[in-house]
C-alpha positions as CSV (number, residue, x, y, z in Angstrom):
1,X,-30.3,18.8,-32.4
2,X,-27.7,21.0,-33.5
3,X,-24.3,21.2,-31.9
4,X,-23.7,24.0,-29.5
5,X,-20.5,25.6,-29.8
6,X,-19.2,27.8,-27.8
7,X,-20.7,30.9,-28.0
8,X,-24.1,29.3,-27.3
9,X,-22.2,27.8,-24.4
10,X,-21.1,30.9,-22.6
11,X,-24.5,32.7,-23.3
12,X,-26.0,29.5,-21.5
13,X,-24.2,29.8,-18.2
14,X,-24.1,33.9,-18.7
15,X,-28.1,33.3,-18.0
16,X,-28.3,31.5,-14.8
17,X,-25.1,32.9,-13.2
18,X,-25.6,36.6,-13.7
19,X,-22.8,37.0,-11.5
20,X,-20.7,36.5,-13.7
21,X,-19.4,38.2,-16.7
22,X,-18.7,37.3,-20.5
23,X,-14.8,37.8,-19.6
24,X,-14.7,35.7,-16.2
25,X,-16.8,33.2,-17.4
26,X,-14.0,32.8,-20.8
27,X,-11.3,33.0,-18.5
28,X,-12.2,30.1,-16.8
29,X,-13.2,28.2,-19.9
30,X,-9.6,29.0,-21.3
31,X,-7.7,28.2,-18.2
32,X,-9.4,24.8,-18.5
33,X,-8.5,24.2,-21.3
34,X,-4.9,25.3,-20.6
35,X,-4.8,22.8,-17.9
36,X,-5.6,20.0,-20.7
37,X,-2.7,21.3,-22.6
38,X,-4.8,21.0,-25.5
39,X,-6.7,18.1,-25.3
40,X,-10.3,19.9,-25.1
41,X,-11.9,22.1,-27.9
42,X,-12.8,25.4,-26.6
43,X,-16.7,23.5,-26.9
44,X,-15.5,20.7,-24.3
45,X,-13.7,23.1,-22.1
46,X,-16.8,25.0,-22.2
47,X,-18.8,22.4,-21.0
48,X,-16.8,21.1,-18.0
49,X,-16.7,24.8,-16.6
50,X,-20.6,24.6,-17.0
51,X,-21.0,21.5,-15.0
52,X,-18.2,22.7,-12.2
53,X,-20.7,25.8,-12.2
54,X,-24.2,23.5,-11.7
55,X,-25.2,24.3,-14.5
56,X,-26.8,21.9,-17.3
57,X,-26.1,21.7,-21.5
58,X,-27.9,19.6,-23.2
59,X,-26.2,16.6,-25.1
60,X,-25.2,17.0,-28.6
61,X,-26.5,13.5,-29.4
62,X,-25.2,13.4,-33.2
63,X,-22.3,15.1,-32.4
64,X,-19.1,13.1,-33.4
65,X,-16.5,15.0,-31.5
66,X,-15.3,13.0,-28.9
67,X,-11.8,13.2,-27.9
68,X,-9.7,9.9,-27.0
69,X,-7.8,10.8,-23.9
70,X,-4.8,9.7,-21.6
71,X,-5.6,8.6,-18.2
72,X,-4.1,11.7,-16.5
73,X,-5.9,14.3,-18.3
74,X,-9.6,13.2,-17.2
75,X,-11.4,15.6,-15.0
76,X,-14.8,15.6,-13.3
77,X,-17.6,16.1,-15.2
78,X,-16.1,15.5,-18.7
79,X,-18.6,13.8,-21.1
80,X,-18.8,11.5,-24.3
81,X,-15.1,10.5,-23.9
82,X,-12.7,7.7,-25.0
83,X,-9.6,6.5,-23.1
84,X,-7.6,3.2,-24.1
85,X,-5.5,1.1,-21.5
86,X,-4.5,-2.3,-20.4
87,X,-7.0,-4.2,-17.7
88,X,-5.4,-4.7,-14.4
89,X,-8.2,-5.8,-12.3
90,X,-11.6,-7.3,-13.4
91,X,-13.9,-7.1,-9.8
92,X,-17.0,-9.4,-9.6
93,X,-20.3,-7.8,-11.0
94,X,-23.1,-6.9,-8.5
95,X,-26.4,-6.4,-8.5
96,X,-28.6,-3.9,-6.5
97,X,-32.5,-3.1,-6.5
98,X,-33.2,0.6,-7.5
99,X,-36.2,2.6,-5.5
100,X,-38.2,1.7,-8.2
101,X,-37.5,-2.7,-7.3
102,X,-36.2,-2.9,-10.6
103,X,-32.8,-5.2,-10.4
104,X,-29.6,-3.4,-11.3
105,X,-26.4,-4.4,-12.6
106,X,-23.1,-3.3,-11.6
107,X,-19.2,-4.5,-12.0
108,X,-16.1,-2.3,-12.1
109,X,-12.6,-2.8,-14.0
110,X,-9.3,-1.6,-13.4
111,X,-7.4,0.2,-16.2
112,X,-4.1,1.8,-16.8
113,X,-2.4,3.4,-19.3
114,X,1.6,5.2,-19.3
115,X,0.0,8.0,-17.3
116,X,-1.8,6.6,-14.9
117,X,-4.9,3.8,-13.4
118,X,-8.4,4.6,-13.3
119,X,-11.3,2.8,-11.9
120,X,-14.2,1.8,-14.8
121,X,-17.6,1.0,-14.0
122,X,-19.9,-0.6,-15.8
123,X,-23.7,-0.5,-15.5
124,X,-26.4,-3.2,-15.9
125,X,-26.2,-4.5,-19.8
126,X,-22.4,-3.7,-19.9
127,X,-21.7,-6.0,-17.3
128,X,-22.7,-8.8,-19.7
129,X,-18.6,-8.6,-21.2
130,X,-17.8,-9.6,-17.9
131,X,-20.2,-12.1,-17.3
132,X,-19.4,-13.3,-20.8
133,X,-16.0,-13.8,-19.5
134,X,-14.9,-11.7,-22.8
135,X,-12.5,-9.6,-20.5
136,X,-9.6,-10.3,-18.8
137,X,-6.7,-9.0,-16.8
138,X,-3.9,-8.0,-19.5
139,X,-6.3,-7.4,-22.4
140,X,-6.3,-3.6,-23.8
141,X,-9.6,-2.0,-24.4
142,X,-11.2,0.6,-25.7
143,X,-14.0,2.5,-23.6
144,X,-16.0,5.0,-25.4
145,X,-18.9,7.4,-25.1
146,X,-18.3,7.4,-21.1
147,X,-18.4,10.0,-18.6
148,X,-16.2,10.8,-15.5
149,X,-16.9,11.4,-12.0
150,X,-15.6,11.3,-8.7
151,X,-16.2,7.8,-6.5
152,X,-17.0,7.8,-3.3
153,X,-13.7,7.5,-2.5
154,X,-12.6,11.0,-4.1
155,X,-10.8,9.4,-7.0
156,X,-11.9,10.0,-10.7
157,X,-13.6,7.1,-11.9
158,X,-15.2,6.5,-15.6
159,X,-19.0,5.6,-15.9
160,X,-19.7,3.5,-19.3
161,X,-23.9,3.7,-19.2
162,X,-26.3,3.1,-22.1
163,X,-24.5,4.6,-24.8
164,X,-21.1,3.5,-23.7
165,X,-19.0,0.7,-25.9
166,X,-16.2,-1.4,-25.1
167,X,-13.6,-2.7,-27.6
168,X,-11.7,-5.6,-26.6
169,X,-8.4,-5.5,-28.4
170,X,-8.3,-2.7,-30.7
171,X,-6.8,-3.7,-33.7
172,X,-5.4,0.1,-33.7
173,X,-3.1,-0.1,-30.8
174,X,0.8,-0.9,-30.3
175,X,0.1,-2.7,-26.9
176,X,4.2,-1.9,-26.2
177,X,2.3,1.7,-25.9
178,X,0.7,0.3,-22.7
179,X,2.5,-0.9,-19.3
180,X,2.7,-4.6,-19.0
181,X,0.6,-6.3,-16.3
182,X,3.6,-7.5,-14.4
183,X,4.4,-3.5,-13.7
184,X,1.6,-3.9,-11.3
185,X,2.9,-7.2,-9.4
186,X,4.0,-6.6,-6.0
187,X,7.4,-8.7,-4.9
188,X,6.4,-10.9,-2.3
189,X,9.2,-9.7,-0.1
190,X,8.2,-6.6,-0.1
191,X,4.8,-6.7,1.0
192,X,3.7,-6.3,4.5
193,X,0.6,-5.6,6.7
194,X,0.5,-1.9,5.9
195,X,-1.1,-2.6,2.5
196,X,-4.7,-3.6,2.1
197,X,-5.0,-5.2,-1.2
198,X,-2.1,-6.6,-3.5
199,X,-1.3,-8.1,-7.1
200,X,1.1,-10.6,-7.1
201,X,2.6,-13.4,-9.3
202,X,4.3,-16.6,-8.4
203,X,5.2,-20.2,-8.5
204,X,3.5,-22.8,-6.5
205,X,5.7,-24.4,-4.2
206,X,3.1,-26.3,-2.0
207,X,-0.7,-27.1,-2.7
208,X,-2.4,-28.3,0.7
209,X,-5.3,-30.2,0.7
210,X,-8.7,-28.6,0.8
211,X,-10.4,-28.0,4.1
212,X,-14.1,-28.0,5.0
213,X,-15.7,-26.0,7.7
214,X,-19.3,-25.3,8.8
215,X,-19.8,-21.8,9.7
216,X,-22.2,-20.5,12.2
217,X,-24.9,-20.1,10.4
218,X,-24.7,-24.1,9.9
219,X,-23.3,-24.0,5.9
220,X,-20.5,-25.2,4.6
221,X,-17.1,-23.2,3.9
222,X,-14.4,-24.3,2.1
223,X,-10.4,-23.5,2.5
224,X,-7.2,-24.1,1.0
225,X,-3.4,-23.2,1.4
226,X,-1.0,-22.5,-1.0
227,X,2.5,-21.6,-0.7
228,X,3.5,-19.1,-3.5
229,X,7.2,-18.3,-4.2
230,X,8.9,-15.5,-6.4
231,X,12.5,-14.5,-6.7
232,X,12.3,-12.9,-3.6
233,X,11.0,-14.9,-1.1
234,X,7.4,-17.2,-0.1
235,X,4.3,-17.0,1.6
236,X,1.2,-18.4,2.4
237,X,-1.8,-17.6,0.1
238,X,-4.8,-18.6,1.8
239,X,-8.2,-19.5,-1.0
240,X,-11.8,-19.3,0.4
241,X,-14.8,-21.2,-0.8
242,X,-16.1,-20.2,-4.1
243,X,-12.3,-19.5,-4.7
244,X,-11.5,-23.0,-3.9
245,X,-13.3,-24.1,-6.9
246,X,-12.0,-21.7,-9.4
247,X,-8.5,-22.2,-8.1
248,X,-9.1,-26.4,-9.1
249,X,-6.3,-28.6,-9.5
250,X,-3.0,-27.4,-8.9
251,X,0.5,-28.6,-7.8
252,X,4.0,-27.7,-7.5
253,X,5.6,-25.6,-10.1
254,X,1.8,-24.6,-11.0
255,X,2.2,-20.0,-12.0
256,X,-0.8,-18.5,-10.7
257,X,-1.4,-15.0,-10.9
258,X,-3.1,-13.2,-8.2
259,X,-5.3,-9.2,-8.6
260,X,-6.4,-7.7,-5.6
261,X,-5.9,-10.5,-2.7
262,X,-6.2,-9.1,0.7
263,X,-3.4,-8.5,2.9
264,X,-3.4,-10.0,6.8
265,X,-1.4,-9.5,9.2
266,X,0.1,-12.6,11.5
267,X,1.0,-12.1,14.9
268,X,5.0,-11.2,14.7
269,X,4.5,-9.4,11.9
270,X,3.9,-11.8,9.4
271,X,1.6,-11.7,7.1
272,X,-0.5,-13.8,4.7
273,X,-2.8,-13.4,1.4
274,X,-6.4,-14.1,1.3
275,X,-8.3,-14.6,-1.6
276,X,-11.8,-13.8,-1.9
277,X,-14.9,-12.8,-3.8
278,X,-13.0,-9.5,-4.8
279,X,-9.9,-11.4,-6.1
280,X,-8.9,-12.7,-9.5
281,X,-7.1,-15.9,-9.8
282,X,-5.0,-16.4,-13.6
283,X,-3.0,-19.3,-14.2
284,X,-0.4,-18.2,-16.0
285,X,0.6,-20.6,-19.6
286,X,4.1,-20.1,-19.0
287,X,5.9,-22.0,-16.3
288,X,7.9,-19.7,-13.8
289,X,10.7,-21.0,-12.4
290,X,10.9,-22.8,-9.1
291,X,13.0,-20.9,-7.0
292,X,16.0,-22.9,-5.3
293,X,16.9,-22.2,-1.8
294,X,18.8,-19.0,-1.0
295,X,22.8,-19.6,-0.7
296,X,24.1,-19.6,3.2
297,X,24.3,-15.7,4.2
298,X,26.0,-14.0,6.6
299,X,24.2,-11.9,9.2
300,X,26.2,-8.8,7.8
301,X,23.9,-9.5,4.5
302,X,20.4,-9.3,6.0
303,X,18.4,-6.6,4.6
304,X,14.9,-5.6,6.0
305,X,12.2,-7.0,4.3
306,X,14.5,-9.9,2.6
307,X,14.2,-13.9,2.4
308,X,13.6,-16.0,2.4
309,X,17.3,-16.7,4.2
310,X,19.6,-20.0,5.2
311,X,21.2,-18.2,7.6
312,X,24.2,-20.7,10.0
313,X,24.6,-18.6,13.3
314,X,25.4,-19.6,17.2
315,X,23.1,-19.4,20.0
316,X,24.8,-15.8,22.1
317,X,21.8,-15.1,24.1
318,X,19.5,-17.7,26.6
319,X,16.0,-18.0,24.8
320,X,13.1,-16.5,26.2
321,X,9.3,-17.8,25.5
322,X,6.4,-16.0,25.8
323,X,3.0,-16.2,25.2
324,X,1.7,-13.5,23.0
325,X,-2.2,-12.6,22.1
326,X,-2.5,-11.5,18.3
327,X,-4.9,-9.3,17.2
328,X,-7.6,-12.3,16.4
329,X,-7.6,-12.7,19.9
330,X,-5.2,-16.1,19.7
331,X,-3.5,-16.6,22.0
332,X,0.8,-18.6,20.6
333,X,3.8,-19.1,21.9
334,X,7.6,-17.1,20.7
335,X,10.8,-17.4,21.8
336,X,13.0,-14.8,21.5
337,X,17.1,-15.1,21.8
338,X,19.8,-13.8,19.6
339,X,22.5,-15.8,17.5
340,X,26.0,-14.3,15.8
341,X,28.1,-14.9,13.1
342,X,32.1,-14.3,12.4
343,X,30.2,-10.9,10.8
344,X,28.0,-9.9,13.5
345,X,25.4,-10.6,16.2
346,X,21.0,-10.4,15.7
347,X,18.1,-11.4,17.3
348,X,15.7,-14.3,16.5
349,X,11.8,-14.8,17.0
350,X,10.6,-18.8,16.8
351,X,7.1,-18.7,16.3
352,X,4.3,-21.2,16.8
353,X,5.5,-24.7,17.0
354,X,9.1,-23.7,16.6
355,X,8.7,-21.9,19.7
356,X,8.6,-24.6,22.2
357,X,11.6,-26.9,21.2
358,X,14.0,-23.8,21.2
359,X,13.2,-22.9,24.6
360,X,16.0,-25.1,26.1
361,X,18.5,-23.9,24.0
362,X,21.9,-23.3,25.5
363,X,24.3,-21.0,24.8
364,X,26.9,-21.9,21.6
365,X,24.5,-24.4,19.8
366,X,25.1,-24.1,16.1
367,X,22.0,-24.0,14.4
368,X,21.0,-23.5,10.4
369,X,17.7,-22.0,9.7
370,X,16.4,-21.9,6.3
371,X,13.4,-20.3,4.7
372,X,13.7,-17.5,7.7
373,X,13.0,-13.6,6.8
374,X,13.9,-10.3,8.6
375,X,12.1,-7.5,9.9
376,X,11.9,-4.5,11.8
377,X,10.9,-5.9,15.4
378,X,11.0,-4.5,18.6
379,X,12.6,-0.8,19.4
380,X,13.1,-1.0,15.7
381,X,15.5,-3.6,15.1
382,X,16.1,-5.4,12.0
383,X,15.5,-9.3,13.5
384,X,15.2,-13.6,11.9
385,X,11.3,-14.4,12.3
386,X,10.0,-17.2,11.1
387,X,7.3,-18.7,8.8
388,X,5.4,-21.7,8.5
389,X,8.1,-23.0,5.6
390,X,10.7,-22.2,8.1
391,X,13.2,-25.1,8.9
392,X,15.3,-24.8,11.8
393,X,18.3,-27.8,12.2
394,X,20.7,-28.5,15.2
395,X,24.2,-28.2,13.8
396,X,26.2,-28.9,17.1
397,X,25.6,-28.7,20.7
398,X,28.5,-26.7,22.8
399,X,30.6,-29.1,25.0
């Protein structure tokens, strides 16, 4: 077949919209490619404006012209392309059954180059590179001959089909030229139960032993605790069954690296990472430091969001505990009281089984809790809370 160009092009969608004319229809063609700032030929311009319009061109199968692309410049509808970029995320493969019962394949990466991330999905033999375990989170590839569309969701995502290829480290490529996977890694300080899914990286600072269960159904689930610790603070990562086993041995001062773990929010605020089906688990060759405990602050330095703290403080308010339901329905114990500092004065929520032995607290004990974080509480106000790693020590008692 020869290659249209794109005079053929224009005549093509001049046929079925006929209300349209030569100048509109190149006007539009033009101010796609505009829009590109250069990226298309007039032909692949042509072509996207055709597809926007419902209307079909048939594939210039020998054609050779394919344009490698950045991220940011991929539109809708925009066939036979190439773009380059660093894997973020690699996401399980699936399978499906088509009308036809005929099993299908389907698995989906995460990509980003210096303009942007975009969501890559693979279909039935393509999967194999994943089920190879040829791919993985910080590699750069090379997708070619796919074609862009919009998800579900309303985001561009490219298609790699039949005559798609993947290239697993182009030998052509700086990979300086591409953002390093650590640009995606949230803080653990900094995240909190408004996001859904996270990337993180850390140190182990506590393995707990694995758990069985037997759900309802009468099988048996498996679960294990973590403790993971960065630079900025620690918290509880939280592996289910099949991701038991991949997670194996590990033990303090282990580095694991975590893609798309599942945010939950704890009664008080607090939350934990889950790690499921969806999630990637790397341990990371390099050891990352183990983290030593925060120097004594004053309550003048507590920032929202920070931790985790040693924080020395006096008892200035009589404790209060409550019983609270959380949103699993469960029901715990907090009590509430405030402490101060030559520097100020802020209040303090003891969770769980911290609650109940600071209930009879009097006014002026000196106390020293360590591993404890702040947050926006009630009416707003930036307050201590605790976590499971949270150590709370008796200095003195008032006379």
């Amino acid at each position: 077949m020869q290659r249209m160009d794109l005079e053929q092009i224009v005549q093509r969608i001049l046929l079925v919209r006929r209300d349209l004319t030569r100048e509109e229809v190149l006007k539009r063609i033009y101010e796609k490619k505009r829009s590109a700032e250069g990226y298309f030929l007039d032909e692949a311009a042509a072509r996207i404006v055709a597809f926007e319009l419902g209307i079909e061109v048939p594939k210039d199968e020998a054609e050779a012209s394919w344009t490698e692309l950045p991220i940011e410049k991929l539109v809708s509808g925009l066939n036979d392309v190439t773009v380059t970029g660093r894997v973020i995320t690699v996401y399980p493969v699936q399978t499906f059954s088509r009308r036809d019962l005929t099993e299908g394949k389907v698995a989906r990466l995460l990509i980003a180059d210096k303009t942007g991330t975009l969501k890559t999905v693979l279909w039935d033999d393509k999967v194999s590179i994943i089920e190879d375990e040829k791919i993985a989170s910080g590699q750069i590839i090379r997708v070619s001959h796919g074609y862009a569309r919009e998800g579900f969701d309303g985001k561009l995502e490219l298609h790699v089909g039949n005559r798609g290829e993947i290239q697993v480290s182009p030998q052509d490529i700086d990979e300086k030229e591409y953002p390093s996977i650590t640009s995606f890694m949230e803080k653990i300080s900094a995240i909190t139960g408004r996001r859904r899914r996270v990337n993180v990286q850390g140190t182990v600072q506590r393995a707990h032993r694995v758990s069985e269960f037997k759900r309802a159904n009468g099988t048996q689930g498996k679960v294990r605790r973590v403790q993971l610790q960065d630079e900025t603070g620690q918290m509880t990562v939280v592996f289910w069954n099949q991701k038991v086993d991949e997670l194996g041995d590990v033990e303090t001062g282990d580095s694991l690296r975590i893609m798309n773990a599942r945010v939950k929010e704890l009664a008080g605020g607090l939350v934990e990472l889950h790690v499921e089906r969806a999630t990637q688990i790397d341990k990371v060759t390099e050891k990352l430091p183990l983290f030593e405990q925060k120097r004594v602050r004053k309550i003048a330095d507590v920032k929202e969001g920070g931790g985790p703290f040693t924080i020395e403080a006096t008892v200035a308010s009589t404790p209060e505990l409550r019983e609270v339901t959380t949103s699993r329905n469960e029901k715990v114990k907090v009590t509430s009281f405030s402490v101060s500092d030559a520097t100020g004065k802020i209040g303090v929520s003891l969770w769980r089984e911290h609650a109940e032995r600071a209930e009879n607290l009097s006014l002026g004990t000196r106390m020293l809790f360590k591993n404890i974080y702040a947050k926006k509480g009630f009416a707003d106000q930036l307050e201590l809370t605790t976590r499971a790693s949270t150590k709370i020590e008796i200095l003195s008692n008032p006379k």
